[in-house]
C-alpha positions, 0 to 999 in steps of 0.5 A: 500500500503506497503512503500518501504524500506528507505534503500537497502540491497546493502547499508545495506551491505556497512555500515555493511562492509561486501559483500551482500551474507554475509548477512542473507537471512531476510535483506529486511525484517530487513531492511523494519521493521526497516523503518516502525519503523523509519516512525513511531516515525518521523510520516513521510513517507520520500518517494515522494507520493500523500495524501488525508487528512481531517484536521481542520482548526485551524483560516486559517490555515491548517497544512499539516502532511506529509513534504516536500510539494511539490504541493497541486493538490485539497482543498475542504471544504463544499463540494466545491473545492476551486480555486488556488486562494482561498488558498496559500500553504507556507512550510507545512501550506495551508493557506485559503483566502476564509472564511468557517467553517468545514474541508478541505479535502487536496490531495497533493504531499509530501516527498523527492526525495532521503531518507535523510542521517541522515534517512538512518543512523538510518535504517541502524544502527537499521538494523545492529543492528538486524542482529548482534545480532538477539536473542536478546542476553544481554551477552554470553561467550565461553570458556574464551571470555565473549561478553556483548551487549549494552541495545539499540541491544536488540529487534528492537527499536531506541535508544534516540539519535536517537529518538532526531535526528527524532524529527526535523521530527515530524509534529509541534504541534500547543499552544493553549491558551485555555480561561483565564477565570476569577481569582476567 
């Protein structure tokens, strides 16, 4: 199933300062593969669906990938689906009440009701990037005008700054402390 666009040509438009029937006839397509890049390096989907994963558990804890959670419909584990009363779901995290071994396989419903600002503004930026310099140009000059390209509008790729503010978007990693062992 293809996720819709974290962004539309109308605001694609607007942010770029120019009217719709200025744009070329691949701003959706622009404007979807920048979305995919976006979804990609934040590892989120952004758009409200519903999930089924299979995760371990790490302890009772069981970290649910896609955020913001908004319901958890079904836990099963052992092939056995457990009651409303047997897990809590806090955040991200499920937290199992009931003890067992092996995976817990997860249907629930994430993502936001509306993109979030900032997620916009980076797929639009990535987009009006695209559009204003679609060969891929580092430089190119007429006559007297010489007009050089900044490195982050060659090709469709985000910008450190802008993979930063994705960051806060990533799944936590868990610290394992492994065995300490014996000093030898």
């Amino acid at each position: 199933m293809a996720l819709p666009a974290l962004a539309t040509v109308d605001e694609l438009a607007a942010w770029m300062q120019r009217e719709r029937t200025e744009l070329p006839e691949g701003a959706a397509l622009v404007l979807d593969t920048a979305s995919a890049i976006v979804r990609a390096e934040a590892r989120q989907r952004f758009t409200r669906g519903t999930t089924t994963v299979a995760l371990s558990p790490r302890g009772q804890t069981v970290a649910l990938p896609q955020r913001p959670v908004v319901s958890v419909e079904l836990v099963r584990r052992g092939g056995r689906v457990l009651r409303p009363d047997e897990y809590r779901v806090w955040r991200d995290q499920l937290w199992l009440v009931a003890p067992g071994l092996g995976p817990v396989v997860v249907t629930y419903t994430h993502g936001y009701t509306s993109v979030p600002p900032d997620v916009r503004a980076i797929v639009l930026t990535l987009a009006g990037r695209v559009l204003t310099n679609p060969s891929d140009l580092r430089q190119e000059s007429v006559g007297s005008m010489n007009l050089t390209y900044a490195a982050e509008t060659i090709g469709a790729s985000l910008a450190p700054i802008e993979r930063d503010q994705l960051a806060r978007y990533r799944p936590r990693a868990a610290v394992v402390q492994l065995d300490q062992g014996r000093p030898w």
